[in-house]
N, C-alpha and C positions, 0 to 999 in steps of 0.2 A: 251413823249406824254402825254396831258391829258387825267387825268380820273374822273370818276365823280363815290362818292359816295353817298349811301343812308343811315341813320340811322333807323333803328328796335325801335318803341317806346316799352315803356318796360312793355306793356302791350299789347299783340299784336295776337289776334285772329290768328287762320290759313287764315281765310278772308284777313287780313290785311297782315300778311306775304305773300299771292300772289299778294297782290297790287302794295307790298313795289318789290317785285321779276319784276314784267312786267314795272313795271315803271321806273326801272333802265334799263333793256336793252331797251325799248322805249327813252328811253332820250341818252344813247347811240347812239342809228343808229338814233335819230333828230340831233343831232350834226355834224353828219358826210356832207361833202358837196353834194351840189345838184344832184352832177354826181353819187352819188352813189344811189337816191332813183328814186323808179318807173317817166314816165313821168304823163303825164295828161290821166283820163279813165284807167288806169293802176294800175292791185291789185298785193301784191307778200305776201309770207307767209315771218314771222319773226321767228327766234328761238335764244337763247342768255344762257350762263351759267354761274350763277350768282354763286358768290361764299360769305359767312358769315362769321364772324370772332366772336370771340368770345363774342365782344363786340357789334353784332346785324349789323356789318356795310356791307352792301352791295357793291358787286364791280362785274361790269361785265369783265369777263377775254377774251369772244369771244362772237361775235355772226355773225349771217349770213341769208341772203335771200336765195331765190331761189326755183323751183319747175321744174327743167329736169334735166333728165336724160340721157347719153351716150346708143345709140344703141348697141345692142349685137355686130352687124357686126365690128365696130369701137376699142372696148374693143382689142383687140390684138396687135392694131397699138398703142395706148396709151404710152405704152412701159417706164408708172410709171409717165410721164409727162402730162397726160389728167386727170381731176379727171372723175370717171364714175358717178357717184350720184353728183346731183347736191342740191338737196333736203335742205332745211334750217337746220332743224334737225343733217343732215347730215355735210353739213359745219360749222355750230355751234360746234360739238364734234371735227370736228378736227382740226378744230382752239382752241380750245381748251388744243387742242395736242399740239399745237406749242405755246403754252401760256408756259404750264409746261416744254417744252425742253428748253425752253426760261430760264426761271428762273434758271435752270438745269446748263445750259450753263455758267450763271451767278456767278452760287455758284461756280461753278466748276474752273472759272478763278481767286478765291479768293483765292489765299495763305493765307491770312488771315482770320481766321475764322469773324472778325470783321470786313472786308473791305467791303462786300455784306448780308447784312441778309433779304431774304425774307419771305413776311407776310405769304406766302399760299404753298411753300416747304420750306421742309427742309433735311439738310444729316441724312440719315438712322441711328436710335439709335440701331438697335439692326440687324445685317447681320448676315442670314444665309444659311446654303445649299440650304433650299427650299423657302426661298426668299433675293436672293443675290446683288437686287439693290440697289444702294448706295445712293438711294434718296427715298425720302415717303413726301405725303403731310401732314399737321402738321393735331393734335389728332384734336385742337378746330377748323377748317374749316370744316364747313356745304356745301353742291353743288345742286344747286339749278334750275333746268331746266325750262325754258318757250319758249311756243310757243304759236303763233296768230294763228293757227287754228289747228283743231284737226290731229293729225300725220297719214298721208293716210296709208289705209290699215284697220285692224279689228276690232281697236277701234273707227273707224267713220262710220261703216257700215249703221248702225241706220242713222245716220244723214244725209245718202244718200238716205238711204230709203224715210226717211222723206221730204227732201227736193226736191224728183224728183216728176216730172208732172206724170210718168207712172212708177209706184213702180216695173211694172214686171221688173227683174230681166233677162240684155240682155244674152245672151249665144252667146258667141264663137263658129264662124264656123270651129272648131278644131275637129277630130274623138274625142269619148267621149275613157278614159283608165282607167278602174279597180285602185284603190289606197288602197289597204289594208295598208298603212302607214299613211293614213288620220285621222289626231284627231278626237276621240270620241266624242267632243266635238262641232263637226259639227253639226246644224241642217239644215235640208234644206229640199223643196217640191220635189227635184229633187232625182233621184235613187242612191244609192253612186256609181253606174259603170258610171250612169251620168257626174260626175265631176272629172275634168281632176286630177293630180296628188297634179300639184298646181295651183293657181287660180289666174288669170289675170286681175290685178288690179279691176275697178268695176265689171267683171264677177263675174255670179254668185252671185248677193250681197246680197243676201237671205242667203248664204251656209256662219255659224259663226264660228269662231275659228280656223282658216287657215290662212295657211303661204298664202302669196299676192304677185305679182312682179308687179315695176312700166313699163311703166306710166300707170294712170287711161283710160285713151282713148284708144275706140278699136281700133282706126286707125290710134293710135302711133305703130314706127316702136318697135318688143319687146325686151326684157331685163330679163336677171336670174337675176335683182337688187329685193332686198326684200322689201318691202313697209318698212315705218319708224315707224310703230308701231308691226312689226317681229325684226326690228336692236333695239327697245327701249327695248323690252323687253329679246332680247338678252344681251345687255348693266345689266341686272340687275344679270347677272351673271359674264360676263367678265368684267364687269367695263367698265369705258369711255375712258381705255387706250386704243390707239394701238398699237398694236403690237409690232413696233419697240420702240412706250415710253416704253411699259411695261419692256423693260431689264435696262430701267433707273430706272422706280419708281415704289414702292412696289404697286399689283391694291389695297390691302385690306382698302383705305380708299376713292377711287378714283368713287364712287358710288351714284349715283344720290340721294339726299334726299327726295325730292319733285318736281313734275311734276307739272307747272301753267298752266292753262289753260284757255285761255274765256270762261267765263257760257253757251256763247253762243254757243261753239263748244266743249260740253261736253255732252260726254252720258254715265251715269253712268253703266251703265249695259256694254256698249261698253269699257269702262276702265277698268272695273272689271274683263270681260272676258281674255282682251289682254293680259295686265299685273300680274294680281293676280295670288294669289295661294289656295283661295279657293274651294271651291267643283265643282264650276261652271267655274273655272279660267284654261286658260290651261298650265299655270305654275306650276299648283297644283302636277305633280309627283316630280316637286323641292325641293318643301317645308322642309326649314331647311338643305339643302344640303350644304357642304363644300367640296372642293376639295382643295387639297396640294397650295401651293405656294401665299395665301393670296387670293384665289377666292372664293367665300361663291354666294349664294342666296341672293340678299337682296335688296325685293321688294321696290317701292317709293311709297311715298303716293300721290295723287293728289288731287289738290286744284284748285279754279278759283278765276277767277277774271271778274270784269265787267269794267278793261282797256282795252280798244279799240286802236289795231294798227291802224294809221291813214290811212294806205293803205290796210287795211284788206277787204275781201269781204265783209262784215258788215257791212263797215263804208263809204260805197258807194265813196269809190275811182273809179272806173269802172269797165266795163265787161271784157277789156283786159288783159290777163294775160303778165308781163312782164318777158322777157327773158334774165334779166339783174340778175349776181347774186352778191351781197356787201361782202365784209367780211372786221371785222375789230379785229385785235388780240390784247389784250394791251400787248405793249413793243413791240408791231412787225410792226403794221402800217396797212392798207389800204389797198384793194384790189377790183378794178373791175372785172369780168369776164362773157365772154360769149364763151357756147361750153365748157364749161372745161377748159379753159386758159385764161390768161390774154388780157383785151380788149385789141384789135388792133392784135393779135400774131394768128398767124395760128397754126391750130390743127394737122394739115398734110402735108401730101408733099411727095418727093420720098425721096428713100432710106437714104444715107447721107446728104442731105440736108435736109427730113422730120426731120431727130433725131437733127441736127442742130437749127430747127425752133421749137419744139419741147420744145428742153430745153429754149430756152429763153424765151418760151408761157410759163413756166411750174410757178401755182401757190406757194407760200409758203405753203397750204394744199398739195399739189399734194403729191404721195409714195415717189418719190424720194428725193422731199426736205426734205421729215420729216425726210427718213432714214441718207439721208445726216447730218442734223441735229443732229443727235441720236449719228453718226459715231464720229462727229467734239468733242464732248463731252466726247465721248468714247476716244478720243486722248489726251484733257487737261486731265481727270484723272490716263491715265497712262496704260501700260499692261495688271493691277490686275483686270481692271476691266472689267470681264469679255472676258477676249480676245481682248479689246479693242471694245467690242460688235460686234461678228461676224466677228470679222479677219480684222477692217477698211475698213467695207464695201464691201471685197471680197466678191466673190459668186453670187448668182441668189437670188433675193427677194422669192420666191419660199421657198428656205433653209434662209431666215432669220427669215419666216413666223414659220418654222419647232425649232424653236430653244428654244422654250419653252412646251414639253410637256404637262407640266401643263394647260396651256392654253389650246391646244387642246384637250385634255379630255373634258375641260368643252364646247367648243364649242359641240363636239360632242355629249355632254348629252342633252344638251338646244335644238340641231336642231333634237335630237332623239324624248325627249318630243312633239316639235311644230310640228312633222312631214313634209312629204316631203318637205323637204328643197334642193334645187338646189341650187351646189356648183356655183358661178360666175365662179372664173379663169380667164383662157386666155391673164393676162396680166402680162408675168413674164419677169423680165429683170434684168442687174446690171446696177452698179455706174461705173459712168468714173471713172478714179483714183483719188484721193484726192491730191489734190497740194496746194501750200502755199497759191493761189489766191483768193481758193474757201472760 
């Protein structure tokens, strides 16, 4: 597959390193063919993760559209094969995922250490109990995050403010519930017994420093999915792995460096809150935290740019939002989808024939592929490693989830800090068996 890089001049403001950053994944998803971008009057969000090399050179690894989300109701049927977030952000990081198992895969079919060397992993120099993966991304790679509009949820709040006709802030017709787990860091005109535990999507958009669930719209059907600026800034503790990469590759180097952003869909005060770890930030009880197994704190910085996605709301593509979502991985290929699967593939269905239809819907993002993935690799390196990660995929995602302690410490610190956080769930399932074919 082509790819297209950017070189870093070697004088290069933070200005210009977000330029050089959005203008690679922008020249990526222009490249891609027609079927993959919005139609006409049609806007969609962009996100992309740009990777550096030592030598300034820019390379987008993944990126992806999108802006829906899986209904709560549906989340159970999924059954690892539906993605539930469909959100750009969100596809970005885990194409991502499948960028790195990719490579994983690669090194891993090298008997030779010289037959496959790639630019952006490499095998683990130094294995140990409390970080046993046989794979780390290299020292000199930089990771580089952009998005064409700002990540919904608390660091846009401001700019919803701003941009609505009637700034009163609507309220959900929900009984109001007492939250003494609600960050301090709330302000709002409203009573705290006033607002609910956690806050629905533009609810409330006065109340700052709160965990969020998509969609924005009151009279989207709901969702425990966490807005993309509660997962970014969870991300700056657990890394951009998931779960099933992280028994591949070590997280300690796998952490966003810098966030690009349009000037236009940037609120400084709104980023600072989200993300940081300042006085005013609600990452601040983190600050300088390390947990076992290569998990650390480690804020990104944010920068803009004044590149314009051609399909951004900005850039007067139109009022329609499309419901088309793009992804494209390098070394993996191309993907349409709507609803969480592959265009043309059905989400559902009955029983055996639902899980039938299912899998052949099911994206290269989706759980299962990636676990799949993760297993297939776990098998080229052998026993030692790691049980073959999780027994070859025996078991329930549920216990593959549980398989690294460490891990969940730090989530549980992170969603202690952000307060009430509502666990998703509801979509646990296994692998069919692994055979020669797959």
């Amino acid at each position: 597959m082509t790819t297209t890089t950017t070189t870093t001049p070697s004088a290069s403001a933070t200005e210009a390193l977000a330029d050089l950053v959005a203008t690679t994944v922008i020249r990526a998803f222009t490249a891609l063919p027609r079927k993959y971008q919005p139609r006409e009057r049609e806007w969609v969000p962009l996100s992309g993760v740009v990777l550096e090399d030592e030598c300034g050179e820019m390379f987008c690894a993944a990126l992806g559209t999108g802006m829906k989300v899986l209904p709560e109701n549906k989340v159970p049927l999924a059954k690892g094969w539906v993605l539930h977030d469909c959100h750009a952000e969100v596809i970005a990081i885990r194409g991502f995922n499948c960028f790195l198992i990719e490579e994983c895969r690669k090194l891993s079919h090298s008997k030779d250490s010289e037959s496959y060397v790639s630019a952006y992993v490499q095998r683990s120099t130094s294995i140990s109990p409390a970080q046993p993966q046989p794979f780390e991304i290299r020292p000199s790679i930089k990771i580089h995050f952009y998005s064409s509009e700002a990540p919904c949820g608390d660091c846009s709040m401001e700019l919803l403010i701003a941009s609505a006709a009637d700034p009163t802030p609507w309220v959900p017709t929900v009984p109001a519930v007492p939250t003494p787990s609600t960050p301090t860091t709330i302000s709002s005109t409203l009573t705290s017994t006033a607002v609910p535990p956690h806050l629905r999507g533009r609810g409330y958009f006065s109340s700052l420093g709160a965990v969020r669930t998509k969609p924005g719209r009151a009279d989207s059907p709901p969702t425990h999915s966490k807005s993309c600026s509660d997962k970014l800034s969870l991300r700056c503790c657990i890394s951009l792995l998931l779960t099933p990469a992280s028994l591949l590759l070590s997280p300690a180097r796998a952490y966003i460096d810098t966030l690009v952003l349009p000037l236009a869909a940037y609120s400084t005060s709104g980023c600072a809150r989200a993300f940081g770890a300042a006085e005013t930030g609600r990452m601040a009880p983190l600050l300088g935290r390390e947990w076992g197994g290569g998990y650390k704190f480690a804020p990104f910085e944010v920068a803009t740019t004044t590149r314009e996605f051609a399909f951004s709301r900005r850039a007067g593509a139109g009022p329609n939002a499309c419901n088309l979502v793009a992804v494209k991985v390098a070394g993996r290929g191309e993907e349409v989808l709507i609803g969480g699967v592959l265009q043309g593939r059905k989400a559902f269905g009955g029983d055996v024939v639902g899980d039938r239809e299912r899998e052949k819907a099911g994206s290269m993002l989706c759980k299962a592929r990636i676990w799949r993935a993760v297993v297939e690799v776990g098998v080229l390196l052998g026993a030692g490693a790691a049980g073959v990660l999780v027994n070859g995929g025996s078991g329930s995602y549920a216990q593959l989830k549980s398989a690294s302690p460490e891990r969940a410490v730090v989530k549980r610190d992170v969603r202690t800090a952000l307060g009430a956080w509502i666990r998703t769930g509801g979509d646990d399932f296994s692998l069919p068996p692994l055979t020669p074919a797959t």
